[in-house]
C-alpha positions as a Markdown table, in Angstrom:
| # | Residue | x | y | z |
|---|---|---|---|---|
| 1 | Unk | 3.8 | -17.7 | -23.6 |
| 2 | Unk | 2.2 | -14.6 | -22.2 |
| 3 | Unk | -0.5 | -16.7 | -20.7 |
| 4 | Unk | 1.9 | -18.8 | -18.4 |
| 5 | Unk | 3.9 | -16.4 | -17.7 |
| 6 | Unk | 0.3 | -14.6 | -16.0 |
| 7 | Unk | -0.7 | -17.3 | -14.4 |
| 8 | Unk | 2.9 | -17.7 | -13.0 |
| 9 | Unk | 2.6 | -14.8 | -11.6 |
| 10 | Unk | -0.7 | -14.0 | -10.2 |
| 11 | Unk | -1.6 | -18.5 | -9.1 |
| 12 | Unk | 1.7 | -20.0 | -9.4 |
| 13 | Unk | 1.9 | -23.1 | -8.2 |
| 14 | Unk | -0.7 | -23.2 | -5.3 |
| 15 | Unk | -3.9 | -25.7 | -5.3 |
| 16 | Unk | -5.4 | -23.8 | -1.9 |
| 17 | Unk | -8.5 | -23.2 | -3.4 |
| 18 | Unk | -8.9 | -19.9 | -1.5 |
| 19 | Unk | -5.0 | -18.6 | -2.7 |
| 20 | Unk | -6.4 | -19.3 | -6.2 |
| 21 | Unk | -9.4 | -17.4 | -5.7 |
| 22 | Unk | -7.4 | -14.6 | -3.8 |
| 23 | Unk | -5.1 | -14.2 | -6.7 |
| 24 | Unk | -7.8 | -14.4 | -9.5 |
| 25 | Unk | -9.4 | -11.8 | -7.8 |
| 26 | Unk | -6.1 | -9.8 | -8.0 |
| 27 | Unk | -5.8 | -10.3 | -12.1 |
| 28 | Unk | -9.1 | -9.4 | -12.7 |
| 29 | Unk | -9.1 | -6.3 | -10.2 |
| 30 | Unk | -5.7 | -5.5 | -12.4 |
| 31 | Unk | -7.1 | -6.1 | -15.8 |
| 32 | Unk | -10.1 | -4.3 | -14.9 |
| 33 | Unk | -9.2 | -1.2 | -12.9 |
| 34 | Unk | -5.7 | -1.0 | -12.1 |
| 35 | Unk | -4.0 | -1.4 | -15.5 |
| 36 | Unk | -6.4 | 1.8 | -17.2 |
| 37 | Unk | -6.3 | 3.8 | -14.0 |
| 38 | Unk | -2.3 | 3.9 | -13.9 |
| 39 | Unk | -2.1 | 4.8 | -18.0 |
| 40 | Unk | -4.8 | 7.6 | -16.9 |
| 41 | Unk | -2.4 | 8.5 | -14.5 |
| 42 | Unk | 1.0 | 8.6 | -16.4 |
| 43 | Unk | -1.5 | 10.3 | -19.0 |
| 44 | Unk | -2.1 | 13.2 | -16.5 |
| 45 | Unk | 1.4 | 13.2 | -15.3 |
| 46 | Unk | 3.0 | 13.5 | -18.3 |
| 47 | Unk | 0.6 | 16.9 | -18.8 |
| 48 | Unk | 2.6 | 18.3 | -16.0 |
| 49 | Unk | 0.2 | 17.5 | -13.3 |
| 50 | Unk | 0.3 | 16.3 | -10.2 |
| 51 | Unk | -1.3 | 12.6 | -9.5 |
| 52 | Unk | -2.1 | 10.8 | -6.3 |
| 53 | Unk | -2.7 | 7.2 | -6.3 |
| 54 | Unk | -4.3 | 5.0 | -3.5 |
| 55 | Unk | -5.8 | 1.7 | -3.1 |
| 56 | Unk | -8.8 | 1.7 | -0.8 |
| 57 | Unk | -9.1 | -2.0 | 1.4 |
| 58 | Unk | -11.0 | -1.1 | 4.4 |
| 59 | Unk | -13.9 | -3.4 | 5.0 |
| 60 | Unk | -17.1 | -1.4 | 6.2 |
| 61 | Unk | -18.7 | -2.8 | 9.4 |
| 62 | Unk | -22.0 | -2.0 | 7.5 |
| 63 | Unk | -21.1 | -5.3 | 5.0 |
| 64 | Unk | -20.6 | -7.8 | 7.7 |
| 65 | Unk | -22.6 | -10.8 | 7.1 |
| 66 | Unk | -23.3 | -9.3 | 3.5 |
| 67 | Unk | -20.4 | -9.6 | 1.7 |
| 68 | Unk | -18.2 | -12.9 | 2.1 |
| 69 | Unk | -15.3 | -12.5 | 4.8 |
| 70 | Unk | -12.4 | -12.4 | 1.8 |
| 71 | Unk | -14.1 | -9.3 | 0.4 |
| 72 | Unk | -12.3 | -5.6 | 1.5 |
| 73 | Unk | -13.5 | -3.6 | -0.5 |
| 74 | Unk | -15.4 | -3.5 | -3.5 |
| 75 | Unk | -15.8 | -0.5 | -6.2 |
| 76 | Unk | -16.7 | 2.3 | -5.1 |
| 77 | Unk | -17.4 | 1.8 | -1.4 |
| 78 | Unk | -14.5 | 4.5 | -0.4 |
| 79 | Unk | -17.1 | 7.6 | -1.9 |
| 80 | Unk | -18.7 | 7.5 | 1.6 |
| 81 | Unk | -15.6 | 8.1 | 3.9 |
| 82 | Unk | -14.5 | 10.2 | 0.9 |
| 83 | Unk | -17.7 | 12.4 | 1.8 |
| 84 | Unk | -17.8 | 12.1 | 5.5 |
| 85 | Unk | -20.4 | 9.4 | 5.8 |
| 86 | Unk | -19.2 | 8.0 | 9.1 |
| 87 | Unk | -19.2 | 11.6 | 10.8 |
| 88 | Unk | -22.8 | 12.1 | 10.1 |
| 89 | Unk | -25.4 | 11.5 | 13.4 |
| 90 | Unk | -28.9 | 10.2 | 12.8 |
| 91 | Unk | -30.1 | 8.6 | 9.8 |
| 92 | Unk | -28.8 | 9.6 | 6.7 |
């Protein structure tokens, strides 16, 4: 069944409450992101171009105490190092 065999592979057989949130976090990230953005991928690939990947985990000092402590790096956060936000002085 192609529902066991998920859960085999993403919970297994851990009861650590925080492992099982970990790895639903991981199937939905997956299901929701990382599944379409590789067949977008092998789509532009296969057109003969060239394709980088990456997977963005840093966790921004700005989300301390906002986000919980098992959070990285949500969607989207990487457009302001992808822009230079860091290097800026004064307020921005």
């Amino acid at each position: 069944d192609a529902v066991d065999a998920i859960y085999k592979e993403y919970i297994g057989d851990t009861e650590d409450r925080a492992k099982v949130r970990d790895e639903l976090l991981d199937a939905l990230t997956d299901a929701f992101f990382a599944f379409s953005a590789i067949e977008a991928a092998r789509y532009h690939r296969d057109a003969g171009h060239p394709v980088y990947f990456y997977e963005f985990q840093h966790r921004s000092s700005s989300t301390v105490g906002v986000r919980p402590e098992f959070v990285k790096a949500d969607h989207g956060d990487e457009i302001a190092f992808v822009f230079g936000k860091p290097f800026l002085a004064g307020d921005v």
